[in-house]
N, C-alpha and C positions, 0 to 999 in steps of 0.2 A: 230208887231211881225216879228221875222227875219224868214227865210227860215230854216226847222229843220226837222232833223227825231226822232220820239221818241224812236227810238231804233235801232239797228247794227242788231239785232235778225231776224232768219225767226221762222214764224210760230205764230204771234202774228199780233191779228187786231185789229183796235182802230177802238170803235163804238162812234159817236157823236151823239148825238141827241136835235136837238133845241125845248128850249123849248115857245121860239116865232115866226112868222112866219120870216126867212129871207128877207131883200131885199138888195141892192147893200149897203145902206148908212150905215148896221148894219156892216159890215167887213165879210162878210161870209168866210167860210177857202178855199184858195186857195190851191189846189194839182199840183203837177207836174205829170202828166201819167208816169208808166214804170220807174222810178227812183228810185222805190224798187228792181228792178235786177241791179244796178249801183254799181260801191266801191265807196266806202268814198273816193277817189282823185276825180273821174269823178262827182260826185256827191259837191264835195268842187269845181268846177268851176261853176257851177249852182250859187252860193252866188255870184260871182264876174261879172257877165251880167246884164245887161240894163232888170227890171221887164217887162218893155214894150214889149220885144225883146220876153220874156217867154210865152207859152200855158196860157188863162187865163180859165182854169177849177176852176168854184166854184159855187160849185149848190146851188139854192136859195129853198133851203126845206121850207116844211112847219112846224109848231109847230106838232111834235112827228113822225117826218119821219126820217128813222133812212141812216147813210153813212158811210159806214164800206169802210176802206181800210186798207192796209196792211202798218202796225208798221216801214218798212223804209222806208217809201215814205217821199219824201218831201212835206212837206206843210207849210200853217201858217195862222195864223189870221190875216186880213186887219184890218184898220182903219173903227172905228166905228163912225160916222159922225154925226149920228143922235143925237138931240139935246133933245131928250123925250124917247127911249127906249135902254134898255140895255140889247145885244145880250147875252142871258142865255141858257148856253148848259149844259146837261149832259153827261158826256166822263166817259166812259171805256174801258179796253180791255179785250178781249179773249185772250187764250190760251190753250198749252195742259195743264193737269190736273199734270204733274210734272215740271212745267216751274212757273218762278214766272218774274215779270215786274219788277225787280232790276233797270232799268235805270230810272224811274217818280216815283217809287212809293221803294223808298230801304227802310223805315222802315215798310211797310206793313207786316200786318200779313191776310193770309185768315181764313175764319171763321172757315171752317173745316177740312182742312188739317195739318195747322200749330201746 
């Protein structure tokens, strides 16, 4: 998976939560720190640098430990290596209560608002 924000928006957190334990060969999701206060140019040079060159944040959770950040960060899923388990996450996000997630999810309806 490339390098991606799930959204331009503030006020929006993507909670992941795996639902086996991580370790490096599963792909666990890499973050870049701080590149939720960045614009979309400074953040579009991020894609065009050496992976190697970048912070490697990516926390090896356990099965139902939950890692919430903030909806422009960059991140992404690594390459899953392992040859017997498939890295299974649960993903949502928060938000305020008149905000809806139009950029992942545009034909969503919520249950009790809509």
């Amino acid at each position: 998976q490339g390098w991606h924000r799930d959204g331009p928006d503030e006020g929006y957190i993507d909670v992941f939560v795996p639902l086996v334990d991580l370790k490096d060969n599963l792909g666990p999701t890499r973050l870049l720190p701080g590149t939720h206060l960045s614009s979309d140019e400074d953040v579009s040079e991020a894609w065009l640098v050496d992976d190697e060159k970048l912070p490697k944040v990516a926390p090896l959770l356990r099965k139902g430990q939950i890692l919430l950040f903030d909806y422009r960060t960059l991140h992404k899923g690594q390459g899953n290596t392992s040859t017997s388990t498939t890295r299974a996450l649960a993903y949502c996000v928060y938000t305020r209560q008149s905000s809806s997630d139009i950029q992942n999810f545009p034909d969503a309806l919520t249950l009790e608002y809509d």
